[in-house]
Structures are given as structure tokens and as C-alpha cells.
VEXVEX-762580 format. One record per residue (C-alpha): residue number from 1; z, x, y; chain. Coordinates in steps of 0.05 Angstrom, whole numbers. Last residue first. Layout:
<dovos>
+------+--------+--------+--------+-------+
| resi |      Z |      X |      Y | chain |
+------+--------+--------+--------+-------+
|  NUM |      Z |      X |      Y |     A |
...
+------+--------+--------+--------+-------+
</dovos>
This chain:
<dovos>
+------+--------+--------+--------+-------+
| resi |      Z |      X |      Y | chain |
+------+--------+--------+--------+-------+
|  250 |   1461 |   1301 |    782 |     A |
|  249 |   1485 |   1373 |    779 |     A |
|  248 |   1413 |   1405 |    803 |     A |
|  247 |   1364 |   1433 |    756 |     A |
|  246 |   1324 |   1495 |    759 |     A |
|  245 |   1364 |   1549 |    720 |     A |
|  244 |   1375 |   1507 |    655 |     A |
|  243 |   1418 |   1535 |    605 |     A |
|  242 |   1413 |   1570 |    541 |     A |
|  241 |   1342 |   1563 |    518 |     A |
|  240 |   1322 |   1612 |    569 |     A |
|  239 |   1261 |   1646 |    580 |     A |
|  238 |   1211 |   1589 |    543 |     A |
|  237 |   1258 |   1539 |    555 |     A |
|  236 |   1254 |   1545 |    623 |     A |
|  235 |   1185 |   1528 |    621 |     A |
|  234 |   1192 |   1465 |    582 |     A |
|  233 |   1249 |   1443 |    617 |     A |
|  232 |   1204 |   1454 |    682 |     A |
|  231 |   1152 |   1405 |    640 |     A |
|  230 |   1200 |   1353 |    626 |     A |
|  229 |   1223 |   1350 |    702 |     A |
|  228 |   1166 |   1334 |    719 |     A |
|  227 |   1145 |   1282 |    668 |     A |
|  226 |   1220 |   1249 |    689 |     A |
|  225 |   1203 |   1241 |    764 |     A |
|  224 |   1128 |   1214 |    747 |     A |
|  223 |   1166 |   1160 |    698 |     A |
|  222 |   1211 |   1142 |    749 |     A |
|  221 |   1282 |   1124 |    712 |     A |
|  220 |   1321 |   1154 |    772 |     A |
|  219 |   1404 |   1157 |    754 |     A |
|  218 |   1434 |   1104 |    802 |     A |
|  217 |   1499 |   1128 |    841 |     A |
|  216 |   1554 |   1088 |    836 |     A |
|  215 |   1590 |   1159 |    863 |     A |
|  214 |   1653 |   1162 |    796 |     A |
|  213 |   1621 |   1127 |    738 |     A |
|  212 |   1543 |   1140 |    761 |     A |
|  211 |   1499 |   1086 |    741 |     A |
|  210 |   1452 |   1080 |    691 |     A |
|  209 |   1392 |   1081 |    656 |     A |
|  208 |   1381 |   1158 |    633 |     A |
|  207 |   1314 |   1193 |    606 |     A |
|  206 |   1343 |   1256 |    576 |     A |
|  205 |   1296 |   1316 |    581 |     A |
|  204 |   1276 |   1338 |    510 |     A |
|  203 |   1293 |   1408 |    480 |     A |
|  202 |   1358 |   1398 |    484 |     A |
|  201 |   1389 |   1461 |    518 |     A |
|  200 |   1426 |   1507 |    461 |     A |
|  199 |   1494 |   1538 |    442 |     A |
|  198 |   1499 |   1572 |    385 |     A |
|  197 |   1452 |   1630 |    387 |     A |
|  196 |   1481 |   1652 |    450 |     A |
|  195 |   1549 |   1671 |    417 |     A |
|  194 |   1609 |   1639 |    447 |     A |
|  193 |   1640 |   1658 |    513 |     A |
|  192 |   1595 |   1625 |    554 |     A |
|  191 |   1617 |   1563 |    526 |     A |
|  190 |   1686 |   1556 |    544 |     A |
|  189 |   1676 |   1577 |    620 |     A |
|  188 |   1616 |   1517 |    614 |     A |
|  187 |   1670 |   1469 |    583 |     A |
|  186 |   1718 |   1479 |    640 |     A |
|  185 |   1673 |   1474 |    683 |     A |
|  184 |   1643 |   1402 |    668 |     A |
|  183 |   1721 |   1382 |    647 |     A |
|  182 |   1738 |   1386 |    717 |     A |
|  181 |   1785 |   1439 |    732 |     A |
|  180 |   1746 |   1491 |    774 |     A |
|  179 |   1731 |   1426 |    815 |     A |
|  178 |   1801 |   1404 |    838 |     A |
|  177 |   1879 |   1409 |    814 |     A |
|  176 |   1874 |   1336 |    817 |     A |
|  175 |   1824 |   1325 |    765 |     A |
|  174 |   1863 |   1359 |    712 |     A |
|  173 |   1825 |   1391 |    663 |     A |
|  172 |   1855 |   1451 |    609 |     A |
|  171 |   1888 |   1402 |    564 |     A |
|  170 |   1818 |   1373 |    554 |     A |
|  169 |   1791 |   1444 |    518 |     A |
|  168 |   1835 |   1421 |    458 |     A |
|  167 |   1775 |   1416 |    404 |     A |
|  166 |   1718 |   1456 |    433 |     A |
|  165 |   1704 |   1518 |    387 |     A |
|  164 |   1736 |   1500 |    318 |     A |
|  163 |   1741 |   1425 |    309 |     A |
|  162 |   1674 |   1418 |    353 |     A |
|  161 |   1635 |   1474 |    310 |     A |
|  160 |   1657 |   1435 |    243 |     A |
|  159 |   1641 |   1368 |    274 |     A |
|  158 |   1571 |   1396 |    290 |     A |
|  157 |   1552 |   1376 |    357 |     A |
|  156 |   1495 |   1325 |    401 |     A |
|  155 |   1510 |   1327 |    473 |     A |
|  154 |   1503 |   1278 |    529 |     A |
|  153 |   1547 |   1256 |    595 |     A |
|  152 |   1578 |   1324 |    584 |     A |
|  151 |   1531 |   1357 |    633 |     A |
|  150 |   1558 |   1432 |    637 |     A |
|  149 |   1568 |   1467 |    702 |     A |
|  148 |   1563 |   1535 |    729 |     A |
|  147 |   1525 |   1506 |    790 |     A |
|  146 |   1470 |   1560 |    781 |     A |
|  145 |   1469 |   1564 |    712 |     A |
|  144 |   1468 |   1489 |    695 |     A |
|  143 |   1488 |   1466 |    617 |     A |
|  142 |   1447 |   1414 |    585 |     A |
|  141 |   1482 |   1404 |    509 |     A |
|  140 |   1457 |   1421 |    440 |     A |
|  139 |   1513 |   1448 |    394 |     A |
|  138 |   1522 |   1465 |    323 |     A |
|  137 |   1448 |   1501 |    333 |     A |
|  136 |   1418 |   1503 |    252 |     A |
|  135 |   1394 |   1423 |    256 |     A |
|  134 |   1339 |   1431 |    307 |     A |
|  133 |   1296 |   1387 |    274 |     A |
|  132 |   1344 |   1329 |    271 |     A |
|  131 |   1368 |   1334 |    344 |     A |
|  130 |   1295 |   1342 |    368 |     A |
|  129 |   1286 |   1272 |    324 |     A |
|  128 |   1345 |   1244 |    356 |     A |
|  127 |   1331 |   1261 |    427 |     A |
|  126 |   1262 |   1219 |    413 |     A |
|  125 |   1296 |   1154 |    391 |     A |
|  124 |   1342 |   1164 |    442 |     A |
|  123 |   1283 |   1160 |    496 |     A |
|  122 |   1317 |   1109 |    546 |     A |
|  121 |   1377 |   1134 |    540 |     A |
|  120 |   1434 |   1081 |    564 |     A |
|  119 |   1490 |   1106 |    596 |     A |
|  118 |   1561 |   1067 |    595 |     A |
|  117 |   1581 |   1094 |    529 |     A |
|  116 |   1579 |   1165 |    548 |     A |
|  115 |   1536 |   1192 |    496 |     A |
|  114 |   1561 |   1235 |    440 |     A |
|  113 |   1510 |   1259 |    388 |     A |
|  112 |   1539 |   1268 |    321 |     A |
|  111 |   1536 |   1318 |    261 |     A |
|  110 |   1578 |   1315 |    193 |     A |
|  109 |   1603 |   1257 |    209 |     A |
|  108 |   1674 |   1241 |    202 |     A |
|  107 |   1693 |   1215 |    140 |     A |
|  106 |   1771 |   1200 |    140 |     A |
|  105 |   1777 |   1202 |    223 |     A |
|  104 |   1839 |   1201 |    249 |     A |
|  103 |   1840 |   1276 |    280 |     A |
|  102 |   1761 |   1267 |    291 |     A |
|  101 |   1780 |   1202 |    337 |     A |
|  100 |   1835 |   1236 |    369 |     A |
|   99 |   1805 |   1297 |    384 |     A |
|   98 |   1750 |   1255 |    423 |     A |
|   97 |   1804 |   1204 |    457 |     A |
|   96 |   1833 |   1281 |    491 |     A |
|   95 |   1762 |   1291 |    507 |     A |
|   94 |   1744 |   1229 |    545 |     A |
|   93 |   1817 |   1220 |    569 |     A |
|   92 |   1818 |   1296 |    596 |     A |
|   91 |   1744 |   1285 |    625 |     A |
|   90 |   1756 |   1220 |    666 |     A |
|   89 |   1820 |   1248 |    702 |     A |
|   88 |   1880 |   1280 |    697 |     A |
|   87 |   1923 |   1210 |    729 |     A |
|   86 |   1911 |   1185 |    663 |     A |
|   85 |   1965 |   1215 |    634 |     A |
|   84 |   1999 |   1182 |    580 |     A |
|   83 |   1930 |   1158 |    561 |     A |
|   82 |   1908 |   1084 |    531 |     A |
|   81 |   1920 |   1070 |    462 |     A |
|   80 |   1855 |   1087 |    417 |     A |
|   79 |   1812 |   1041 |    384 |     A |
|   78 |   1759 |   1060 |    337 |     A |
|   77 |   1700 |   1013 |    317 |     A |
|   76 |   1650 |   1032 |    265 |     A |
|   75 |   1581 |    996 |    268 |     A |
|   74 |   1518 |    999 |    223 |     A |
|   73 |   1555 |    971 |    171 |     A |
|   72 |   1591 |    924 |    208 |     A |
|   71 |   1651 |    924 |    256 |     A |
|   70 |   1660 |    872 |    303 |     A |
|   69 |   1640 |    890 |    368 |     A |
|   68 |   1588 |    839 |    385 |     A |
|   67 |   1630 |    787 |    360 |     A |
|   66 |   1675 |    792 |    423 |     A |
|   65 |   1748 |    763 |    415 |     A |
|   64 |   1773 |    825 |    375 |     A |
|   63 |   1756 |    868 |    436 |     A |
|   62 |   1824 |    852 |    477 |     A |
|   61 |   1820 |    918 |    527 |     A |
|   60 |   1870 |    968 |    495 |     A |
|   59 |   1842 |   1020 |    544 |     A |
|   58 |   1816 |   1079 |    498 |     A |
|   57 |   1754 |   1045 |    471 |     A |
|   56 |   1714 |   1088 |    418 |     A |
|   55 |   1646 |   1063 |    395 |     A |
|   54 |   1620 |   1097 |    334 |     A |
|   53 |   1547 |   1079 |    309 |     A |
|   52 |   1496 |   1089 |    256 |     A |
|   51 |   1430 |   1109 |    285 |     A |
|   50 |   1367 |   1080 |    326 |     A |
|   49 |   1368 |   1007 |    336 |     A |
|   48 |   1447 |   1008 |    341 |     A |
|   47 |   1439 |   1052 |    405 |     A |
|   46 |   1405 |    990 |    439 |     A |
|   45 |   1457 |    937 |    424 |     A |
|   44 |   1513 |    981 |    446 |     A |
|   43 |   1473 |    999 |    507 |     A |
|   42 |   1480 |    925 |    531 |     A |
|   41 |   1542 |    917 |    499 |     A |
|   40 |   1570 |    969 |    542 |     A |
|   39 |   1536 |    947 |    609 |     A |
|   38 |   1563 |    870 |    590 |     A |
|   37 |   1636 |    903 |    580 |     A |
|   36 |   1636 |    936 |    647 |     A |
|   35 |   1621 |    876 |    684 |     A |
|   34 |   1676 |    846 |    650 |     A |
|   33 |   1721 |    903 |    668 |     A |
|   32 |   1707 |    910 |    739 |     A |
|   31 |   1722 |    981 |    757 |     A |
|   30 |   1650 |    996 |    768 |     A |
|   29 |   1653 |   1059 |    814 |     A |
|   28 |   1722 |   1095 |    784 |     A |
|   27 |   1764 |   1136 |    830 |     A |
|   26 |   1834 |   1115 |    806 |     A |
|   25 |   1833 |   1127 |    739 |     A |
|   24 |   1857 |   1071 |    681 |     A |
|   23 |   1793 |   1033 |    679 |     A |
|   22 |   1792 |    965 |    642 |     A |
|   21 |   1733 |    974 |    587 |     A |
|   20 |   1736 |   1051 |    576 |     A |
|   19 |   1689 |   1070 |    525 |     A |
|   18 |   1661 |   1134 |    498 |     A |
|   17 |   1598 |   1120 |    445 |     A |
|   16 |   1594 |   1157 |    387 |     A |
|   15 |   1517 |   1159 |    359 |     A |
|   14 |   1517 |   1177 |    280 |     A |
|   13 |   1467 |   1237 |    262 |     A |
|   12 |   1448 |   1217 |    186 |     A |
|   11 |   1473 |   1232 |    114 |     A |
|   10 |   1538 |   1213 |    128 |     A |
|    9 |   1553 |   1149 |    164 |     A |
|    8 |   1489 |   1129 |    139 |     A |
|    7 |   1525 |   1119 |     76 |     A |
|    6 |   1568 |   1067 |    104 |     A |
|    5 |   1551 |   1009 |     69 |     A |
|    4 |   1504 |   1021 |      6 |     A |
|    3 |   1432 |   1040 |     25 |     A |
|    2 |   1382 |   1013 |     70 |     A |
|    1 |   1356 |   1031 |    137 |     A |
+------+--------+--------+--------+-------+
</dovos>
């Protein structure tokens, strides 16, 4: 797209990438930073097809000496010192580097969709236009009834509805209090206290490549796997646009 430099910043849905090149938790699958940095480029790269990008790195890893993340147009980075308290988890640096970025922020985007910087979606292009059409819900995320937990891997919010509804909820996790404190429940006890209307499923079923930061598991790209799933979105939709009731927390 054209247009004087950082306009798109504005008038469109920015991606904001989370990023932690050297890991600072102590159950962390790839904890190679090198190998770390090639997956991040890779969906770096890809992202910058679609929208205007934010990538936020809270590890102080030495990015200056990678051309690939040098800011352009297209391309804000934001670097944030490492957490006091890592020992919290994955969620409470996520979030806590989160408020920090809109705290700083000059012109923060009027809308955003916040992808874990490690996971590629195959079928951003197509999140983006439900994201676009759907523009009166401040906040699109997959949330599971059953498991009372909400995916955090992906969700597109209003800045507005984040500063007033979510902002804080990390001081709430800590990883080694257990499960009830994970920032996946934490968020979903958050959310089910706000007003139906504003908090809905995406409409699309997110088509992942990647790799699970805490099991290594591998998220299935099978097209056949993902057409199912598509269509049970689909019907739950139709009762529930709230939360999925058929899905599992993987």
C-alpha cells in the first residue's frame, strides 16, 4: 500500500508480534535463540505481506545487527528490558510487555491483532478481512467453554477496550501457583464478566504453522483437519458466538 510513512499505522489493523529471542522461563521447548530468531523472521517476513507491523522483543537480544529488523515503514520495532519476574511465567511477560508497549506508545493503533510471534497463520489474509468486517466487537478471541480457557495465541482488540477491560490482568498469573493462574484462565474469568456483545469467536478457524512454546508440540496444518473444524465453528457460531463448545485446549 501507498501513502506517506506510517499512515497505515492508523487507518488499518496493524499485526503485533510477541517476541522473546533468548528465553527467560524455565519450561520453554525451543530455547535456542538462533533457532528462535530464524522462526521469527520467518513469520516476520510473512505478516509484513498483509498489514503494518509491531514486533516487541522483551529479552534485550542484540537485534541492531539483523537487517531484517530494522524499522521501515511497514515495520515498527519496540524493545522492552527483560522482566523482574520472569519466574511468573510466559503469560505475565506477554501481557505485562503488552501494557508496556500501549503505555509508550505515541500512536497506537486504533485496532490490532496480536499473534504470538513465533506462530505463523497460514490464512492471515483471511482473519484480517473477518477482522475488518466485524469492526463493532472490541474483541475477537477463541475462548473454550468446557475447559474454561481462552487461546491467547491470537486475538484481534480495540486499544480503547484493551486499556479499559484487559490492561493489568498479568498481575493476576503466576505460573507457579498452577492452572487457575495461567494467563488462559485468568483472561476467560475476566471475560465472562463483560457484556456478551463484546466479546466474540473469530469467525474463521485459524490455520497455525508452528510449534508449541511450552510441549514442542506441532499444531496440524491438514487441510481435511482444518475444513472440519471450519464447519463445527460454523455451527457453533450459529448458537453461540461467544465461545466454542466443541474444541479441545490445543
Amino acid at each position: 500500500m501507498s501513502g506517506p510513512a506510517g499512515v497505515e499505522f492508523q487507518t488499518e489493523i496493524s499485526v503485533v508480534l510477541t517476541a522473546t529471542i533468548t528465553p527467560n522461563v524455565a519450561r520453554a521447548a525451543a530455547a535456542d535463540p538462533e533457532t528462535r530468531l530464524a522462526e521469527y523472521r520467518r513469520v516476520l517476513q510473512f505478516c509484513r505481506q498483509f498489514a503494518p507491523v509491531y514486533f516487541l522483543e522483551n529479552s534485550a537480544y542484540p537485534l541492531d545487527c539483523h537487517p531484517d529488523f530494522a524499522a521501515s515503514p511497514r515495520l515498527r520495532i519496540r524493545r522492552f528490558a527483560p522482566s523482574k519476574t520472569p519466574e511468573r511465567g510466559k503469560g505475565f511477560q506477554e501481557f505485562e510487555m503488552l501494557d508496556a508497549w500501549l503505555a509508550g506508545e505515541p500512536e497506537p493503533p486504533a485496532r490490532w491483532l496480536k499473534i504470538t510471534g513465533r506462530y505463523q497463520l497460514l490464512n492471515l489474509a483471511t482473519v484480517l478481512d473477518d477482522c475488518r468486517r466485524d469492526p463493532e466487537r472490541p474483541l475477537l478471541i477463541d475462548q473454550l467453554y468446557w475447559q474454561r480457557w481462552t487461546r491467547t495465541y491470537l486475538f484481534c482488540v480495540a486499544t480503547a477496550f484493551y486499556q479499559a477491560r484487559l490492561q493489568g490482568c498479568y498481575r493476576e498469573c503466576d505460573d507457579r501457583a498452577g492452572e487457575p493462574h495461567y494467563i488462559e484462565r485468568v483472561l476467560f474469568r475476566r471475560l465472562a464478566s463483560l457484556p456478551a456483545a463484546d466479546v466474540h469467536l473469530f469467525k474463521t478457524q485459524p490455520r497455525l504453522q508452528a510449534v508449541a512454546g511450552t510441549t514442542g508440540a506441532t499444531y496440524p496444518t491438514g487441510r481435511l483437519q482444518w475444513t472440519v473444524k471450519q464447519f463445527l465453528r460454523r455451527l457453533n457460531r450459529l448458537v453461540d458466538r461467544r465461545r466454542l463448545f466443541y474444541s479441545k485446549v490445543s
